[in-house]
C-alpha positions as CSV (number, residue, x, y, z in Angstrom):
1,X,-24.2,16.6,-11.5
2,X,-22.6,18.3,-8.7
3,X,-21.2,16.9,-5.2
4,X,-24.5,18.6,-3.6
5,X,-26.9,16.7,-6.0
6,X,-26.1,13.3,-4.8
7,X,-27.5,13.6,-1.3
8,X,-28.6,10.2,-1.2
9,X,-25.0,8.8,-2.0
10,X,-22.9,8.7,1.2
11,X,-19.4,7.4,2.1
12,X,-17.7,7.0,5.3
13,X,-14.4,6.1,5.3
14,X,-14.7,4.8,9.1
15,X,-17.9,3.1,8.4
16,X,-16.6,-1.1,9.1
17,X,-19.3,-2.4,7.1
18,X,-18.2,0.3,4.0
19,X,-15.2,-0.7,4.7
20,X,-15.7,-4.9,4.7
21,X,-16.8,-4.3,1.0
22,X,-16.7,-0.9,-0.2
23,X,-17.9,-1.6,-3.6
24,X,-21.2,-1.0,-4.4
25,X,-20.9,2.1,-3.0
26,X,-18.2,2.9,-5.5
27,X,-20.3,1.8,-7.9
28,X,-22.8,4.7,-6.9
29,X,-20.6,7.1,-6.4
30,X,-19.1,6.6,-9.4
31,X,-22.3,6.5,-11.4
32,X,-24.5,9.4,-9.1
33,X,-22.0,11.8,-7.6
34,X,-18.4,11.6,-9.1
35,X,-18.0,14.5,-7.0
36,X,-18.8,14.1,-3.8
37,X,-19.2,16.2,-0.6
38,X,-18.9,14.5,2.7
39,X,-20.2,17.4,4.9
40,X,-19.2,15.0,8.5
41,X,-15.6,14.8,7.8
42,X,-15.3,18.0,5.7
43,X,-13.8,16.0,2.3
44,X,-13.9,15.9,-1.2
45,X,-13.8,12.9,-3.2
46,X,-13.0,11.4,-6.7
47,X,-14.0,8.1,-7.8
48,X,-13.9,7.8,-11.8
49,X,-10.3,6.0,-13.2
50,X,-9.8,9.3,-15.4
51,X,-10.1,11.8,-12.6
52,X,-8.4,10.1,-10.0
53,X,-5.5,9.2,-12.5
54,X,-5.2,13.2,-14.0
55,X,-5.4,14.6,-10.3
56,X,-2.9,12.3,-9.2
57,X,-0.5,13.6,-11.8
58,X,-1.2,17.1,-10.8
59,X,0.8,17.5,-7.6
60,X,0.8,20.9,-8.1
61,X,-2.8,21.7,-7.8
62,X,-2.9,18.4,-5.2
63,X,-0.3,18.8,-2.4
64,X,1.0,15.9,-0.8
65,X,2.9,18.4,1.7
66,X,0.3,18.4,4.6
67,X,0.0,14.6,4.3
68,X,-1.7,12.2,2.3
69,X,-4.6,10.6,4.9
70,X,-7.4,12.1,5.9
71,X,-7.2,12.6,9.7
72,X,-3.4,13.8,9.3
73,X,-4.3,16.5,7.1
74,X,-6.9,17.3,9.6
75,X,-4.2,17.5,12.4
76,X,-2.5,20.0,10.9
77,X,0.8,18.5,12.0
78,X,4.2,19.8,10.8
79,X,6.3,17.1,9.1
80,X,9.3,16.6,9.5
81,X,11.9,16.6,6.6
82,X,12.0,12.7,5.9
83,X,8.3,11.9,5.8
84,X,9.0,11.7,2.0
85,X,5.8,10.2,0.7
86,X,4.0,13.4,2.4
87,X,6.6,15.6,0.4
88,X,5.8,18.5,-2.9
89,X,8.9,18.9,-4.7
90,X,12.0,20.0,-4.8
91,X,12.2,18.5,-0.7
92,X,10.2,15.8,-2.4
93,X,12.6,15.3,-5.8
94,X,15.4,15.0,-3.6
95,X,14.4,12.6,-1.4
96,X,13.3,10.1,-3.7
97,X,16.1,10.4,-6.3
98,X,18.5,9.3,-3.4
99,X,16.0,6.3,-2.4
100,X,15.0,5.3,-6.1
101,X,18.9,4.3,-6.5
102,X,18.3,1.4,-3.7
103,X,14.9,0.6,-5.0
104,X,15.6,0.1,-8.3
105,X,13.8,-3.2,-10.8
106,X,17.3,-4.1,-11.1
107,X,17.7,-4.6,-7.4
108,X,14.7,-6.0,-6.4
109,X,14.8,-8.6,-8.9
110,X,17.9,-10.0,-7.8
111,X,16.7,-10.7,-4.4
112,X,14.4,-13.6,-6.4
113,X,16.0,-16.8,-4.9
114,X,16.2,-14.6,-1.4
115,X,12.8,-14.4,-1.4
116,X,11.8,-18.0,-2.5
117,X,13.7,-19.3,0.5
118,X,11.6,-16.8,2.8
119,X,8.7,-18.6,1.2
120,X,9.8,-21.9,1.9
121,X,10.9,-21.5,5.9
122,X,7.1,-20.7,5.8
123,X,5.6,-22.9,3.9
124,X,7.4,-26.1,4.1
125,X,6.6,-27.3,7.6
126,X,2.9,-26.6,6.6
127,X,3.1,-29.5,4.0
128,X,0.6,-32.3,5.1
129,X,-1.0,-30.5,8.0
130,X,-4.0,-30.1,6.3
131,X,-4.2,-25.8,6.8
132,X,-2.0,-22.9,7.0
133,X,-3.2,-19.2,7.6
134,X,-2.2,-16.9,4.2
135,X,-1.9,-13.8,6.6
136,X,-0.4,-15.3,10.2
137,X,1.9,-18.2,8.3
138,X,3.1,-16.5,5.4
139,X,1.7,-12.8,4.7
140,X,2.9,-11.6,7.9
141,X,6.4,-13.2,7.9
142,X,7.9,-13.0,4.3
143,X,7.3,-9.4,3.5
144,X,9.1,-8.5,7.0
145,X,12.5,-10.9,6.2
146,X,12.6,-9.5,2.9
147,X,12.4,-5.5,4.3
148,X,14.6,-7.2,7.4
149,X,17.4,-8.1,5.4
150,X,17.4,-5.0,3.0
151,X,17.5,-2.9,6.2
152,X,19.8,-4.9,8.3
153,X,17.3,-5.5,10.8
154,X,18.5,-8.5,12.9
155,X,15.5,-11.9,12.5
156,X,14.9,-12.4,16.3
157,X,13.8,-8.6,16.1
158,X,11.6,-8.5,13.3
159,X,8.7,-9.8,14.5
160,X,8.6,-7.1,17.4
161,X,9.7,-4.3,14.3
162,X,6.4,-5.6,12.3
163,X,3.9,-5.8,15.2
164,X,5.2,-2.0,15.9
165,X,4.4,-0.4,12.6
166,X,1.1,-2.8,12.3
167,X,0.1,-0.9,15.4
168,X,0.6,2.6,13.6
169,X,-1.6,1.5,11.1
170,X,-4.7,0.0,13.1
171,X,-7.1,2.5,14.7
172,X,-10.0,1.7,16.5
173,X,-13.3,0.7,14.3
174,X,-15.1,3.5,13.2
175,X,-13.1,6.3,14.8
176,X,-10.1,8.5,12.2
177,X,-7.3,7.3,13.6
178,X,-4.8,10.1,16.0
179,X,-1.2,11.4,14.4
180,X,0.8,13.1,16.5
181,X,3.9,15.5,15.7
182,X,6.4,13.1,17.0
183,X,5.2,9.9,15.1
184,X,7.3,9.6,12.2
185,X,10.3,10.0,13.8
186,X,9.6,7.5,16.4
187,X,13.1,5.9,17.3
188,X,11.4,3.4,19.4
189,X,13.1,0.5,17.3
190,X,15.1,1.9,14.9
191,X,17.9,4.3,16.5
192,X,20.0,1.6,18.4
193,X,19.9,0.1,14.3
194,X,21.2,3.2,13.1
195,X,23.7,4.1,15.4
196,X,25.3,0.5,15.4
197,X,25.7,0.7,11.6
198,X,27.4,4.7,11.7
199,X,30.2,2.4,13.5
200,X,29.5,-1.0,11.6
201,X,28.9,-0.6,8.0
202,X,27.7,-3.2,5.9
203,X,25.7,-4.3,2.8
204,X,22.4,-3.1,3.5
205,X,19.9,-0.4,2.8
206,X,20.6,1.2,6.2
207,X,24.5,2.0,5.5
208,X,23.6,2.9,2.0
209,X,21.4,5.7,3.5
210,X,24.5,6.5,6.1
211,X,27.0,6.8,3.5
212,X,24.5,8.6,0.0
213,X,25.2,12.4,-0.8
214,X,23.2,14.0,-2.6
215,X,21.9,17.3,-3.7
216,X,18.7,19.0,-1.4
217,X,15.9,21.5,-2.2
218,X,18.8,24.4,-1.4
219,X,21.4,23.0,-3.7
220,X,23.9,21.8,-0.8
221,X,25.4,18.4,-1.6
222,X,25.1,16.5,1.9
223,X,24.2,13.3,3.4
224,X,21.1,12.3,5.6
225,X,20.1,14.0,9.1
226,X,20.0,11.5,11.6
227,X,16.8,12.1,11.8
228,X,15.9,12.2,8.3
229,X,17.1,8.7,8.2
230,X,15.5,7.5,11.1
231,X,12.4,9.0,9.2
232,X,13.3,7.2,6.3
233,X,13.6,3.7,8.0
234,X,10.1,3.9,10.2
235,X,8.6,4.6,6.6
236,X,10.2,1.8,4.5
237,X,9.9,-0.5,7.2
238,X,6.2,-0.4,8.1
239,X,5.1,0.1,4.1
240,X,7.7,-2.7,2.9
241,X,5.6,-5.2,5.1
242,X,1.8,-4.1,5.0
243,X,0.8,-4.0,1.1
244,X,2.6,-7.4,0.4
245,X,0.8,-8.6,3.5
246,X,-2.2,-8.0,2.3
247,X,-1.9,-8.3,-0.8
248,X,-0.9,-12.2,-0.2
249,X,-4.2,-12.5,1.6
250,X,-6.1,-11.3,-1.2
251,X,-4.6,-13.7,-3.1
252,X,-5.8,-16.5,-0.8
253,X,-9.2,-14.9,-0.6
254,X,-9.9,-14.4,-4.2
255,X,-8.7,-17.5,-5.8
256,X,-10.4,-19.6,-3.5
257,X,-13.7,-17.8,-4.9
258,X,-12.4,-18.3,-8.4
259,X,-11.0,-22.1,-8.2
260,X,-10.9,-22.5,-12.2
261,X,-8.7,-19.4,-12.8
262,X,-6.1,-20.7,-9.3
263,X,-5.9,-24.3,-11.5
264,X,-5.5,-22.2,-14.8
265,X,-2.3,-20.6,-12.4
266,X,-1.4,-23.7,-11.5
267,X,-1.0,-25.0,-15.3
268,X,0.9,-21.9,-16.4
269,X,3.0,-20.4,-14.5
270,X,3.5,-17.4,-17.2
271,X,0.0,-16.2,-16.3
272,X,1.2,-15.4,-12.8
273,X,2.8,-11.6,-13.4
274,X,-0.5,-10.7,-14.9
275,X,-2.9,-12.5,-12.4
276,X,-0.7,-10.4,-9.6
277,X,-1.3,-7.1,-11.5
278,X,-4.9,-8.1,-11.4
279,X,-5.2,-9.1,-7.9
280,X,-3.7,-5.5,-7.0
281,X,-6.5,-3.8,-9.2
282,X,-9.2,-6.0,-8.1
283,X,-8.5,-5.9,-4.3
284,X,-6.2,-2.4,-3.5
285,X,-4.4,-2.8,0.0
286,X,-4.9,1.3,-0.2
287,X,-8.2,2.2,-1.2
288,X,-7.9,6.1,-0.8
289,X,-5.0,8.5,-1.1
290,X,-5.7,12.6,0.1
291,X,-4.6,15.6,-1.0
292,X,-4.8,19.2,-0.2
293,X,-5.9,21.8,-2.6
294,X,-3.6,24.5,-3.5
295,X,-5.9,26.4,-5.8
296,X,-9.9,26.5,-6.4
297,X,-10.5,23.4,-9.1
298,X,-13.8,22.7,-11.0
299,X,-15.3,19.7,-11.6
300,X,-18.9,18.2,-13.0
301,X,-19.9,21.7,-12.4
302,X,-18.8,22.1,-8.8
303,X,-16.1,24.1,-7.7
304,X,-13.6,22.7,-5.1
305,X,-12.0,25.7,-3.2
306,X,-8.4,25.9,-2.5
307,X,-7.3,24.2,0.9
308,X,-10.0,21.8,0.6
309,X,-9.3,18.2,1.0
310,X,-9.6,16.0,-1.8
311,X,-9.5,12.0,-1.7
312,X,-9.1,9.6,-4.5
313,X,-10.6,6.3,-4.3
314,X,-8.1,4.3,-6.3
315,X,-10.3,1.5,-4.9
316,X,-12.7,2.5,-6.9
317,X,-11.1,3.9,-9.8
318,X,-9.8,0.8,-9.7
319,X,-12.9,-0.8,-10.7
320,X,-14.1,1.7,-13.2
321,X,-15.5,-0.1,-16.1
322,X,-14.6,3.0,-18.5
323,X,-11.3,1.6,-17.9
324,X,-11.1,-1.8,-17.2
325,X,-14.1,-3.1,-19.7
326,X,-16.4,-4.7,-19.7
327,X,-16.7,-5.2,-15.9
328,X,-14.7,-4.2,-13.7
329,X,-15.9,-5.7,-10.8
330,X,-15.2,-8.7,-12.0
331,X,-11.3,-10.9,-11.5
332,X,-10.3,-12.3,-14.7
333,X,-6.8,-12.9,-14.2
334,X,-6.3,-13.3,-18.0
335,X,-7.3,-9.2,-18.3
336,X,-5.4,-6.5,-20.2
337,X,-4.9,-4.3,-17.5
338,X,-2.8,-1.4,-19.2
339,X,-2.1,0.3,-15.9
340,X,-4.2,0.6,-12.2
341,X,-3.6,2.7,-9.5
342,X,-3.2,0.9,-6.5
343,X,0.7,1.7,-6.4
344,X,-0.7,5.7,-7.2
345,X,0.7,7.5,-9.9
346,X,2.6,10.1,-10.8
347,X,6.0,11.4,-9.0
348,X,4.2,9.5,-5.8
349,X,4.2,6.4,-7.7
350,X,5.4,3.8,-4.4
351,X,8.9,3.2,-4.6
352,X,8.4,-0.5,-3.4
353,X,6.1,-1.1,-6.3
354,X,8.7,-4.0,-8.0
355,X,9.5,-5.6,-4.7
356,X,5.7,-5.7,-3.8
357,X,5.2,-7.2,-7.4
358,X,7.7,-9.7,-6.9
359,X,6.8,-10.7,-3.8
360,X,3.5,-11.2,-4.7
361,X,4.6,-13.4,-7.9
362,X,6.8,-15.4,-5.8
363,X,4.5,-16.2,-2.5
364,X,1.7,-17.4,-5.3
365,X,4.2,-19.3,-7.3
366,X,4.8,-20.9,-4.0
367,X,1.8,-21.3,-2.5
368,X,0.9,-23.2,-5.9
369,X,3.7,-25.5,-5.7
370,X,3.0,-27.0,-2.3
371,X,-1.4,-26.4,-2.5
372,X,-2.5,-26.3,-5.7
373,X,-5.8,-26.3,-4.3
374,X,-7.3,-24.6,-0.9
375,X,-10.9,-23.8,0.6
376,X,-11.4,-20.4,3.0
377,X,-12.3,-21.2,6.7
378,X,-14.6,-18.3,6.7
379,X,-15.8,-18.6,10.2
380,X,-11.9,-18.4,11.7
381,X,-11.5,-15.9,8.7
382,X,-10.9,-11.8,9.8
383,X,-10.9,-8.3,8.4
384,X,-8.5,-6.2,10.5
385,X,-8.8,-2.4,11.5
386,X,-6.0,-1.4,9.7
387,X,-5.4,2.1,7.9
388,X,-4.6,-0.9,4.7
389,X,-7.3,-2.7,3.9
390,X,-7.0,-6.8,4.1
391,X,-7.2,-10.3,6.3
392,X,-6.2,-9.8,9.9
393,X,-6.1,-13.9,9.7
394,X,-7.1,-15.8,6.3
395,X,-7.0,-19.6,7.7
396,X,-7.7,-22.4,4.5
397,X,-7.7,-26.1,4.3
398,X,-6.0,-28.0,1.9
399,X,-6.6,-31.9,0.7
């Protein structure tokens, strides 16, 4: 079958009802048109766990250089150094070798008891109210104090830092979103930061990024641009809180729909790392990532030409059942997942990927402790318009 076969298969990456529950389109596409053409917005796409896995290790046929969302790469804007996720090697290599240092599994899993208090200055006062919102009391807080302290970033400004990179992410329903040339290096929060620790050095991720050398794409041994760290901190900062975010709202939403697995959580905690690594295939916070084609590829008969755009739905990859048997639309938090790709793959793989784990473990380890059981107010409940897919609010009741 080729991308021009499936004519009655369509995805819209702006449709909001697609988007509220993109799956049974997946399904299709997956089954009808594993190519596929959209002829409106001029893209490619990839839908099957074994294509979407093989082209995300090729990042020399899929160039991450002009961006890896749709409407940037249709901007055509020139990054700036810095904007490392929407970097080809050796810029790329560079880049992340210095920031894989700070971002270690080593690291992140010593900020464990750091992280459980964040959960409990959230949670506690909740205790005996009767409901608490999994997005507004606890998604959208404990991500941002944990990225807060690792950056240096001052509590009584944090709130104003998250609400700024949400509103990077959120577009208007149904439109692409706009990217302008100056919007990664938006110093709008973040340069009075940086200049204050050049003067004040201390023990967070900020100074670490002041003080690192390391070798660039031309050989030189150096330290950071300004503006390469300013880059750098507008980056980690707005990631570091969203996919937690919403990842902890899919984990309100989903066990509430599956009551017998949350108790089976509740009785064993040693179930909880592999119930999070299911809750991140079932539900990905990013349900496409784009590339740009540096050469024609071919593929169910079709041939891609070079500079075309092609996206992967790790959304639906993620639900492939040649991968994740016998169903993958279904949550069974007791599955053998092997490996998804909500985190990507390859030399993009997210660098956050073990404090978004932990986080996730912790906040449901939490949760559990204080309301072991919880019910969805679906009528208070919201999707948001965000670029990351999840609960704008996620409000429950608890006995």
């Amino acid at each position: 079958m080729t991308a021009t076969d499936a004519s009655e298969v369509y995805y819209d990456p702006y449709d909001t009802d697609l988007r509220s529950d993109p799956y049974p389109a997946f399904r299709r596409l997956r089954e009808e048109a594993p190519l596929y053409y959209n002829e409106t917005y001029d893209f490619y796409a990839l839908s099957r766990f074994a294509d979407v896995e093989k082209g995300l290790l090729d990042h020399a046929t899929f160039s991450s250089a002009r961006g890896g969302i749709l409407e940037l790469i249709k901007a055509n804007i020139e990054l700036p150094p810095g904007v490392f996720i929407f970097e080809d090697p050796p810029i790329h290599s560079a880049h992340r070798g210095l920031l894989s240092r700070v971002f270690s599994p080593k690291k992140m899993n010593a900020l464990e008891p750091r992280i459980r208090e964040f959960c409990a200055l959230a949670l506690d006062p909740l205790v005996g109210v009767g409901s608490f919102d999994f997005v507004g009391d606890l998604g959208s807080k404990m991500p941002m104090r944990v990225i807060g302290m690792l950056l240096g970033i001052p509590e009584q400004d944090q709130q104003a830092v998250r609400e700024h990179g949400d509103s990077k992410l959120r577009y208007e329903a149904g439109k692409p979103q706009e990217y302008r040339e100056d919007q990664f290096a938006d110093d709008t929060f973040f340069a009075d930061y940086i200049d204050w620790r050049a003067k004040h050095p201390s023990n967070d991720l900020m100074t670490e990024l002041l003080q690192a050398e390391f070798e660039d794409e031309t050989g030189t041994v150096r330290r950071l641009t300004r503006d390469e760290i300013l880059i750098f901190v507008n980056v980690l900062a707005t990631a570091g809180n969203e996919t937690t975010n919403r990842l902890i709202g899919w984990t309100g939403k989903v066990l509430a729909e599956f009551p017998d697995q949350r108790r089976q959580l509740h009785a064993d905690r040693s179930l909880l790392p592999n119930a999070i690594e299911e809750m991140l295939r079932y539900e990905s916070p990013a349900i496409q990532i784009c590339r740009t084609l540096t050469r024609d590829v071919e593929y169910y008969g079709h041939v891609v030409p070079e500079g075309s755009v092609m996206m992967f739905l790790t959304g639906s990859a993620n639900r492939d059942h040649r991968a994740f048997p016998p169903d993958g639309d279904t949550f069974d938090a007791h599955r053998e997942i092997g490996h998804h790709l909500t985190f990507g793959y390859g030399i993009h793989f997210c660098l956050g990927a073990a404090l978004a784990r932990l986080e996730g473990r912790i906040a449901l380890d939490e949760v559990l402790d204080r309301f072991p059981e919880w019910s969805v107010d679906w009528d208070a409940a919201k999707l948001d318009s965000s670029a990351v897919r999840g609960w704008e609010k996620l409000p429950v009741s608890v006995p």
